[in-house]
C-alpha positions in Angstrom: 0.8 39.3 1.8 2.2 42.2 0.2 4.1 45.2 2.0 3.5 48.9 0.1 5.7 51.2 2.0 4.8 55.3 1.5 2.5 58.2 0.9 -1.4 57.8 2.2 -2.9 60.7 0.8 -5.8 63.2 -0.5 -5.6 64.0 -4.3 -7.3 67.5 -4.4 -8.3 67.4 -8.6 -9.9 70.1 -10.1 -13.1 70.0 -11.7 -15.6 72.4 -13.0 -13.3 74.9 -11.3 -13.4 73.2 -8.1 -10.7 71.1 -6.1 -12.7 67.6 -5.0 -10.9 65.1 -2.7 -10.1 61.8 -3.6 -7.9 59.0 -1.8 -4.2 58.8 -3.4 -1.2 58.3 -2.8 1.4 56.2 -5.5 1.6 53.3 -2.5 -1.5 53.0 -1.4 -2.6 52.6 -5.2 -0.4 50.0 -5.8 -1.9 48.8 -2.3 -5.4 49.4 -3.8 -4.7 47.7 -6.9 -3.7 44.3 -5.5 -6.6 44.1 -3.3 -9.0 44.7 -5.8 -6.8 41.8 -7.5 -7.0 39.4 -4.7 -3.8 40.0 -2.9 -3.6 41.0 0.4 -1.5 43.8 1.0 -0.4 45.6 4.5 0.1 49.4 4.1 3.1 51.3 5.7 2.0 54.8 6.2 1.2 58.2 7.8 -2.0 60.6 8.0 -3.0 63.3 9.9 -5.2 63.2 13.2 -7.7 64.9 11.0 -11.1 64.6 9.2 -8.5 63.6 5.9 -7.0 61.5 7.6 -10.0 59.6 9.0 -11.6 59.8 5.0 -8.4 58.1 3.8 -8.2 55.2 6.7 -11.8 54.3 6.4 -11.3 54.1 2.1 -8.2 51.6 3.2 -10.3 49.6 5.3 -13.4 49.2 3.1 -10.7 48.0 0.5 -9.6 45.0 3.2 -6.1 46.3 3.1 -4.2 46.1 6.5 -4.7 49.1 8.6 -2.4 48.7 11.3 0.6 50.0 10.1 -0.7 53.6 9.3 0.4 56.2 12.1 -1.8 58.4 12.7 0.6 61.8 13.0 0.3 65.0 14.2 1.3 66.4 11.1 -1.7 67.4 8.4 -2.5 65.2 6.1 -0.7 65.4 3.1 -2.6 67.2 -0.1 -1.7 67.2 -3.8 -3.6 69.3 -5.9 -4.2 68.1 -9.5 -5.2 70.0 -12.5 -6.1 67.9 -15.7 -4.9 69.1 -18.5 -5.9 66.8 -22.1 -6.7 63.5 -19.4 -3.0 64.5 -18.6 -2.5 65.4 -14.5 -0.2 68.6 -13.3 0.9 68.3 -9.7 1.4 70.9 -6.7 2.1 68.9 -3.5 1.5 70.4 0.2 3.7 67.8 2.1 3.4 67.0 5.9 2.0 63.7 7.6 3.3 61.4 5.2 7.0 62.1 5.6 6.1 61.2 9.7 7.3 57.8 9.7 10.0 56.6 11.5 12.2 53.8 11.4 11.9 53.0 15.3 8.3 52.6 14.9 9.0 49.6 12.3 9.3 46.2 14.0 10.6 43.2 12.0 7.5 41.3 13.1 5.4 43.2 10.0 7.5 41.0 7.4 6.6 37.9 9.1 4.6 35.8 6.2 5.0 38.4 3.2 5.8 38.2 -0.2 7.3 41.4 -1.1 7.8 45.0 -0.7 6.8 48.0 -2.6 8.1 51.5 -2.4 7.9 54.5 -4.8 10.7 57.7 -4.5 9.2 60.7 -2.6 10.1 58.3 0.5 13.7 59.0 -0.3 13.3 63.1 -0.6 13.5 63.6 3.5 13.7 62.0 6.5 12.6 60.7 9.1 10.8 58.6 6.1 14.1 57.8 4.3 15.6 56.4 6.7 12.7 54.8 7.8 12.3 53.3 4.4 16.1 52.1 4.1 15.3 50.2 7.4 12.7 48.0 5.7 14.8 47.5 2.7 17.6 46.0 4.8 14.8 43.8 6.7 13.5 43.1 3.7 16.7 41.4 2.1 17.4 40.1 5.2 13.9 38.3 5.2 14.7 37.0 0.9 11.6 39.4 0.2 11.0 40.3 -3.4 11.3 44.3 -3.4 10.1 45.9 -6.1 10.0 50.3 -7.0 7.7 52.3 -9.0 9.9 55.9 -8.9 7.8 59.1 -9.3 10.0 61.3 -9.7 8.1 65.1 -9.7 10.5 68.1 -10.7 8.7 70.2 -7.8 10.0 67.6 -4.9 13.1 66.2 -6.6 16.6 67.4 -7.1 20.1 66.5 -8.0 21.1 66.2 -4.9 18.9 63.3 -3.9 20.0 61.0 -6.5 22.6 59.5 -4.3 19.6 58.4 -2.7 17.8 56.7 -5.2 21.0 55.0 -6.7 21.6 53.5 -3.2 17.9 52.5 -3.3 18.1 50.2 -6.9 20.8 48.0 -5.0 17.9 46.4 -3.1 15.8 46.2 -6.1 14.5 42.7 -7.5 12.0 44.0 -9.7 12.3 47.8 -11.0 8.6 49.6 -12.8 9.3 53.0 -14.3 7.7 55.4 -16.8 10.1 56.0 -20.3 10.6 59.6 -18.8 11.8 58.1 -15.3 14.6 55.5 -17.0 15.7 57.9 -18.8 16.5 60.4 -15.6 17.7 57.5 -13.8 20.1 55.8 -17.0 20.6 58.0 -19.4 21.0 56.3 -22.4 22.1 53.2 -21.1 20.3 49.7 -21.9 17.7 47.9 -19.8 20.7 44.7 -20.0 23.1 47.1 -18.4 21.0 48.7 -16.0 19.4 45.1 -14.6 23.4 43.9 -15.0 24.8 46.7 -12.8 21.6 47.0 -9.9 21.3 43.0 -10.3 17.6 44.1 -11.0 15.7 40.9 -12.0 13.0 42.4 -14.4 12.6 46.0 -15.4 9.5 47.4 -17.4 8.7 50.9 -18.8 5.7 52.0 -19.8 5.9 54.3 -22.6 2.5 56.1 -22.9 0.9 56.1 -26.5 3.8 53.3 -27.1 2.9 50.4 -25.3 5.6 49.2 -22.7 8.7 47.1 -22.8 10.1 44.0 -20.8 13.1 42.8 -19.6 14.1 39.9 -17.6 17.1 38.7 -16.5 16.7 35.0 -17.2 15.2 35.5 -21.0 17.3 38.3 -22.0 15.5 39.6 -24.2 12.8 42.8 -24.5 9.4 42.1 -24.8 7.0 44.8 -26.2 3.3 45.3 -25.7 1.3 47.8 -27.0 -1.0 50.0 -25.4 -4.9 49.1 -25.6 -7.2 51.3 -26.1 -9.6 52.9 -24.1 -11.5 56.3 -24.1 -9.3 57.9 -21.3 -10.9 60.4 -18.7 -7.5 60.8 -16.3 -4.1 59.0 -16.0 -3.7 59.8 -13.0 -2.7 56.4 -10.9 -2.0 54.8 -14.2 1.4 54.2 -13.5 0.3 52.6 -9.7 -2.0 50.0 -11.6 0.3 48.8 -14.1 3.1 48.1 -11.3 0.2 46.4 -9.2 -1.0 44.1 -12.3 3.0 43.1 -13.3 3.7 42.3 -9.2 0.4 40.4 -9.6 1.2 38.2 -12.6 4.7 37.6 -10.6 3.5 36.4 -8.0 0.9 33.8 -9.9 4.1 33.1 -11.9 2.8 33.9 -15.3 5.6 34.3 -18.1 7.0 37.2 -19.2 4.4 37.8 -22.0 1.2 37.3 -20.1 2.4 39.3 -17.5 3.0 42.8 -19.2 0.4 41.9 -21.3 -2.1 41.4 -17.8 -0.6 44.7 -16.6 -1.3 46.7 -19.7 -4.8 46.1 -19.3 -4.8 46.9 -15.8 -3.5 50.3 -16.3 -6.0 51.0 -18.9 -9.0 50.0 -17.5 -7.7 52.6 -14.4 -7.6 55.6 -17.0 -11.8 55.1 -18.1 -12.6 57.6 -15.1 -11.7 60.2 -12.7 -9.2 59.7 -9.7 -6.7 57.5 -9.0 -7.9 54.9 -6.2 -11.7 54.4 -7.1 -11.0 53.5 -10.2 -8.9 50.8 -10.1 -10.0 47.4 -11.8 -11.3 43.6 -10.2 -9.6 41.0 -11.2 -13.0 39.6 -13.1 -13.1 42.9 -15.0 -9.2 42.6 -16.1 -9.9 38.9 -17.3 -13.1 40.0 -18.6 -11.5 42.1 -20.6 -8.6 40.9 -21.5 -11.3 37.8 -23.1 -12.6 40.0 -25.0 -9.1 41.4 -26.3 -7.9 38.4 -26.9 -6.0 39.9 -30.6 -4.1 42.2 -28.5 -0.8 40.1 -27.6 2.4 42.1 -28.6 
Protein backbone atom coordinates (compact mmCIF):
# COMPACT_ATOMS: atom_id res chain seq x y z
CA UNK A 1 0.00 0.00 0.00
CA UNK A 2 1.05 3.24 -1.19
CA UNK A 3 0.00 6.72 0.40
CA UNK A 4 -0.29 9.83 -2.46
CA UNK A 5 -0.98 12.78 -0.34
CA UNK A 6 -2.54 16.11 -2.47
CA UNK A 7 -4.56 17.69 -5.30
CA UNK A 8 -7.76 15.55 -6.66
CA UNK A 9 -8.77 17.46 -9.45
CA UNK A 10 -10.49 18.49 -12.99
CA UNK A 11 -8.04 19.34 -15.84
CA UNK A 12 -10.16 21.67 -17.99
CA UNK A 13 -7.91 21.27 -21.64
CA UNK A 14 -8.82 22.97 -24.50
CA UNK A 15 -9.66 21.44 -27.61
CA UNK A 16 -11.16 22.49 -30.86
CA UNK A 17 -11.72 25.79 -28.98
CA UNK A 18 -13.43 24.17 -26.26
CA UNK A 19 -12.39 23.41 -22.42
CA UNK A 20 -13.25 19.36 -21.89
CA UNK A 21 -12.92 17.92 -18.30
CA UNK A 22 -10.65 15.37 -17.54
CA UNK A 23 -9.60 13.78 -13.97
CA UNK A 24 -6.05 15.29 -12.74
CA UNK A 25 -4.33 16.24 -10.27
CA UNK A 26 -0.17 15.53 -9.97
CA UNK A 27 -1.14 12.97 -6.76
CA UNK A 28 -3.80 11.28 -7.87
CA UNK A 29 -1.71 10.48 -11.21
CA UNK A 30 1.00 9.17 -9.40
CA UNK A 31 -1.97 7.40 -7.52
CA UNK A 32 -3.39 6.32 -10.94
CA UNK A 33 -0.22 5.26 -12.22
CA UNK A 34 0.54 2.57 -9.61
CA UNK A 35 -2.77 1.06 -9.79
CA UNK A 36 -2.72 0.56 -13.26
CA UNK A 37 0.83 -1.00 -12.20
CA UNK A 38 -0.45 -3.24 -9.63
CA UNK A 39 0.11 -1.30 -6.44
CA UNK A 40 -2.41 -0.39 -4.29
CA UNK A 41 -2.41 3.03 -3.37
CA UNK A 42 -4.67 5.04 -0.71
CA UNK A 43 -5.39 8.69 -1.89
CA UNK A 44 -5.25 11.68 0.64
CA UNK A 45 -7.44 14.33 -0.75
CA UNK A 46 -10.20 17.00 -1.07
CA UNK A 47 -13.15 17.76 -3.66
CA UNK A 48 -16.01 19.66 -3.71
CA UNK A 49 -19.64 18.51 -2.76
CA UNK A 50 -20.30 18.94 -6.43
CA UNK A 51 -21.10 17.16 -9.74
CA UNK A 52 -16.78 17.53 -10.20
CA UNK A 53 -16.40 16.29 -7.36
CA UNK A 54 -18.61 13.21 -7.64
CA UNK A 55 -16.96 12.75 -11.61
CA UNK A 56 -13.48 12.65 -9.98
CA UNK A 57 -14.43 10.10 -6.87
CA UNK A 58 -16.17 7.66 -9.12
CA UNK A 59 -12.81 7.82 -11.83
CA UNK A 60 -10.79 6.97 -8.32
CA UNK A 61 -12.96 4.18 -7.54
CA UNK A 62 -13.23 2.47 -10.96
CA UNK A 63 -9.29 2.72 -10.77
CA UNK A 64 -9.44 0.42 -7.26
CA UNK A 65 -7.63 3.15 -5.54
CA UNK A 66 -8.75 3.75 -1.81
CA UNK A 67 -11.48 6.16 -1.49
CA UNK A 68 -11.75 6.85 2.02
CA UNK A 69 -9.43 9.31 2.60
CA UNK A 70 -10.92 12.03 0.15
CA UNK A 71 -13.04 14.77 2.07
CA UNK A 72 -15.54 15.77 0.47
CA UNK A 73 -15.35 19.84 1.23
CA UNK A 74 -17.48 22.55 0.89
CA UNK A 75 -15.13 24.29 -1.15
CA UNK A 76 -15.49 23.86 -5.22
CA UNK A 77 -13.69 21.61 -6.76
CA UNK A 78 -10.46 22.62 -7.87
CA UNK A 79 -10.10 23.46 -11.82
CA UNK A 80 -6.96 23.87 -13.97
CA UNK A 81 -7.39 24.95 -17.30
CA UNK A 82 -4.85 23.75 -19.88
CA UNK A 83 -4.10 25.05 -23.25
CA UNK A 84 -1.72 22.82 -25.45
CA UNK A 85 0.60 24.45 -27.14
CA UNK A 86 3.20 21.99 -29.68
CA UNK A 87 1.95 18.64 -27.18
CA UNK A 88 3.43 21.23 -24.61
CA UNK A 89 0.53 22.16 -21.61
CA UNK A 90 0.15 25.99 -20.30
CA UNK A 91 -1.58 26.16 -16.93
CA UNK A 92 -4.21 28.64 -15.23
CA UNK A 93 -5.32 27.16 -11.89
CA UNK A 94 -8.73 28.18 -10.01
CA UNK A 95 -7.81 26.74 -6.54
CA UNK A 96 -10.37 25.91 -3.73
CA UNK A 97 -11.39 22.26 -2.40
CA UNK A 98 -8.12 20.83 -2.65
CA UNK A 99 -6.19 23.06 -0.23
CA UNK A 100 -9.37 21.80 2.43
CA UNK A 101 -7.47 19.28 4.23
CA UNK A 102 -6.57 19.44 7.57
CA UNK A 103 -4.17 17.87 9.70
CA UNK A 104 -6.80 16.98 12.57
CA UNK A 105 -8.73 15.05 10.17
CA UNK A 106 -5.48 12.76 9.63
CA UNK A 107 -5.31 9.74 12.03
CA UNK A 108 -2.06 7.71 12.30
CA UNK A 109 -4.20 4.57 11.70
CA UNK A 110 -4.04 5.44 7.63
CA UNK A 111 -0.15 4.45 7.74
CA UNK A 112 -0.90 1.25 9.25
CA UNK A 113 0.58 -1.52 6.58
CA UNK A 114 1.98 1.06 3.93
CA UNK A 115 4.98 1.27 2.07
CA UNK A 116 5.48 4.86 1.33
CA UNK A 117 4.35 8.30 0.88
CA UNK A 118 4.03 10.55 -2.05
CA UNK A 119 3.50 14.29 -2.08
CA UNK A 120 4.11 16.92 -4.88
CA UNK A 121 4.60 21.03 -3.88
CA UNK A 122 1.32 22.93 -4.36
CA UNK A 123 0.56 21.16 -0.86
CA UNK A 124 3.17 23.42 0.60
CA UNK A 125 1.72 26.94 -1.01
CA UNK A 126 -1.08 27.38 1.87
CA UNK A 127 -2.56 26.05 4.69
CA UNK A 128 -4.62 24.35 6.24
CA UNK A 129 -3.01 21.67 3.58
CA UNK A 130 0.66 22.43 4.60
CA UNK A 131 0.38 21.84 7.65
CA UNK A 132 -1.66 19.07 7.14
CA UNK A 133 0.96 17.61 4.88
CA UNK A 134 3.95 18.21 7.36
CA UNK A 135 1.81 16.11 9.86
CA UNK A 136 2.03 13.05 7.62
CA UNK A 137 5.59 13.58 6.91
CA UNK A 138 6.46 13.41 10.68
CA UNK A 139 4.04 10.18 10.96
CA UNK A 140 5.53 9.08 8.16
CA UNK A 141 9.21 8.97 9.53
CA UNK A 142 8.01 8.05 12.62
CA UNK A 143 6.36 4.90 10.97
CA UNK A 144 10.22 4.18 8.73
CA UNK A 145 8.01 4.91 5.60
CA UNK A 146 9.83 5.53 2.35
CA UNK A 147 8.71 9.27 1.31
CA UNK A 148 9.27 10.24 -1.84
CA UNK A 149 8.34 14.13 -3.83
CA UNK A 150 7.60 14.88 -7.30
CA UNK A 151 7.74 19.12 -7.02
CA UNK A 152 5.64 21.03 -9.50
CA UNK A 153 6.60 24.04 -9.12
CA UNK A 154 4.10 26.56 -11.46
CA UNK A 155 5.34 30.34 -11.53
CA UNK A 156 1.45 31.36 -11.24
CA UNK A 157 1.12 29.55 -7.52
CA UNK A 158 4.79 29.69 -6.34
CA UNK A 159 6.96 32.29 -4.95
CA UNK A 160 10.09 33.14 -3.16
CA UNK A 161 8.70 33.22 -0.15
CA UNK A 162 7.60 29.62 0.06
CA UNK A 163 10.83 28.15 -0.39
CA UNK A 164 11.48 27.93 3.21
CA UNK A 165 8.85 25.56 2.82
CA UNK A 166 9.99 23.25 0.44
CA UNK A 167 13.61 23.22 1.90
CA UNK A 168 12.04 22.07 5.13
CA UNK A 169 10.06 19.48 3.11
CA UNK A 170 13.45 17.66 1.30
CA UNK A 171 14.59 16.83 5.03
CA UNK A 172 11.98 14.08 5.03
CA UNK A 173 12.75 13.02 1.67
CA UNK A 174 14.14 9.29 0.88
CA UNK A 175 13.58 9.41 -2.65
CA UNK A 176 13.39 12.94 -4.57
CA UNK A 177 11.77 12.99 -8.72
CA UNK A 178 12.08 16.38 -10.33
CA UNK A 179 12.04 17.76 -13.86
CA UNK A 180 15.81 19.45 -15.05
CA UNK A 181 13.84 22.94 -14.72
CA UNK A 182 12.61 22.01 -11.04
CA UNK A 183 16.47 20.97 -9.70
CA UNK A 184 17.70 23.61 -11.08
CA UNK A 185 15.12 26.17 -9.05
CA UNK A 186 15.57 24.13 -6.06
CA UNK A 187 19.94 23.73 -6.40
CA UNK A 188 21.18 25.93 -8.50
CA UNK A 189 24.04 24.67 -9.83
CA UNK A 190 24.89 22.36 -7.31
CA UNK A 191 25.50 18.39 -7.94
CA UNK A 192 22.94 15.60 -7.48
CA UNK A 193 26.07 14.12 -4.87
CA UNK A 194 25.74 17.25 -2.89
CA UNK A 195 22.17 17.69 -2.95
CA UNK A 196 21.39 13.83 -1.90
CA UNK A 197 24.57 14.51 0.71
CA UNK A 198 23.01 17.64 2.32
CA UNK A 199 18.91 16.40 2.32
CA UNK A 200 20.25 12.72 3.04
CA UNK A 201 18.02 11.98 -0.10
CA UNK A 202 18.57 8.33 -1.04
CA UNK A 203 18.02 8.52 -4.99
CA UNK A 204 17.29 11.56 -7.03
CA UNK A 205 16.25 11.42 -10.81
CA UNK A 206 15.51 14.22 -13.31
CA UNK A 207 13.93 13.93 -16.31
CA UNK A 208 15.26 16.10 -18.83
CA UNK A 209 12.66 16.25 -21.70
CA UNK A 210 14.18 15.53 -25.38
CA UNK A 211 17.35 14.37 -23.08
CA UNK A 212 16.50 11.29 -21.54
CA UNK A 213 16.77 11.43 -17.62
CA UNK A 214 19.53 10.90 -15.07
CA UNK A 215 20.12 8.76 -11.84
CA UNK A 216 21.56 8.98 -8.71
CA UNK A 217 21.81 6.80 -5.77
CA UNK A 218 23.32 7.02 -2.79
CA UNK A 219 24.74 3.60 -2.44
CA UNK A 220 26.37 3.41 -6.22
CA UNK A 221 27.40 6.91 -6.45
CA UNK A 222 27.40 7.32 -9.59
CA UNK A 223 24.77 8.93 -12.48
CA UNK A 224 23.04 6.75 -14.60
CA UNK A 225 21.57 8.15 -17.90
CA UNK A 226 18.67 6.96 -20.03
CA UNK A 227 17.53 8.32 -22.93
CA UNK A 228 14.24 9.27 -23.94
CA UNK A 229 12.16 6.63 -26.22
CA UNK A 230 10.32 7.57 -28.71
CA UNK A 231 6.86 7.97 -29.21
CA UNK A 232 4.52 10.15 -31.50
CA UNK A 233 3.42 12.51 -28.55
CA UNK A 234 -0.17 13.97 -28.45
CA UNK A 235 0.15 15.81 -24.68
CA UNK A 236 2.78 15.74 -21.79
CA UNK A 237 0.58 16.52 -19.62
CA UNK A 238 0.90 13.90 -16.44
CA UNK A 239 4.17 12.84 -17.93
CA UNK A 240 6.08 13.87 -15.07
CA UNK A 241 3.28 11.85 -12.56
CA UNK A 242 4.00 8.55 -14.60
CA UNK A 243 7.60 8.54 -14.55
CA UNK A 244 7.69 9.12 -10.59
CA UNK A 245 4.90 6.27 -10.47
CA UNK A 246 7.10 3.78 -12.73
CA UNK A 247 10.68 4.64 -10.64
CA UNK A 248 8.47 4.20 -6.98
CA UNK A 249 7.33 1.04 -8.77
CA UNK A 250 10.65 -0.54 -9.78
CA UNK A 251 11.70 0.47 -6.02
CA UNK A 252 9.49 -1.26 -4.50
CA UNK A 253 10.05 -4.70 -6.64
CA UNK A 254 13.68 -3.88 -5.95
CA UNK A 255 14.96 -3.68 -9.45
CA UNK A 256 18.50 -1.97 -9.81
CA UNK A 257 19.26 1.22 -10.56
CA UNK A 258 19.33 0.73 -14.39
CA UNK A 259 16.15 -1.20 -14.92
CA UNK A 260 14.49 1.04 -12.88
CA UNK A 261 14.81 4.49 -14.81
CA UNK A 262 14.94 2.50 -17.65
CA UNK A 263 11.11 0.95 -16.56
CA UNK A 264 10.10 4.53 -15.77
CA UNK A 265 11.19 6.06 -19.00
CA UNK A 266 8.83 3.93 -20.79
CA UNK A 267 6.17 4.64 -18.45
CA UNK A 268 6.21 8.25 -19.06
CA UNK A 269 6.13 7.73 -22.65
CA UNK A 270 3.61 5.57 -23.20
CA UNK A 271 1.45 8.33 -20.93
CA UNK A 272 2.33 11.20 -23.67
CA UNK A 273 0.54 8.86 -26.97
CA UNK A 274 -2.89 10.68 -26.08
CA UNK A 275 -4.80 13.34 -24.54
CA UNK A 276 -5.16 13.97 -20.69
CA UNK A 277 -3.29 13.08 -17.91
CA UNK A 278 -5.14 10.14 -15.94
CA UNK A 279 -6.81 8.10 -18.76
CA UNK A 280 -3.90 7.62 -20.28
CA UNK A 281 -1.70 6.12 -18.13
CA UNK A 282 -0.11 2.69 -18.98
CA UNK A 283 -0.81 -1.31 -17.51
CA UNK A 284 1.90 -2.94 -16.40
CA UNK A 285 1.41 -5.67 -19.47
CA UNK A 286 1.62 -2.71 -21.88
CA UNK A 287 4.98 -1.21 -20.09
CA UNK A 288 6.58 -4.82 -20.37
CA UNK A 289 5.09 -5.21 -23.64
CA UNK A 290 6.84 -2.60 -24.65
CA UNK A 291 9.66 -2.36 -23.18
CA UNK A 292 10.13 -6.33 -25.06
CA UNK A 293 9.87 -4.86 -27.89
CA UNK A 294 12.58 -2.08 -27.05
CA UNK A 295 14.73 -4.21 -25.88
CA UNK A 296 18.02 -1.96 -27.70
CA UNK A 297 17.00 0.94 -25.72
CA UNK A 298 19.19 0.52 -22.42
CA UNK A 299 21.25 3.71 -21.70
Amino acid sequence: MYISFGELLVDMIKKDGKFHPYPGGAPANFSVALARLGIKPKLIASVGKDSFGDMLIETIKKENINVNHIKRSDKKTTLVFIELKNAVPEFVFHRSADVDIKKEEISENIFIDVEGFHFGSLSLTENPVREALFHCLEIAKTYGILVSFSPNIRNDLWSKSLDEHLYEALKYVDVLIASENEFEYMFGNETMKNVSKKYNIKKIAVTRGKNGCILFSRTNRKIIQHPIFSVDVADTTGAGDAFAAGFVYSLLKNKNDEESIRFASAVAALSTTKNGAMSVLPKIKEVEFYLNKNKKIKK
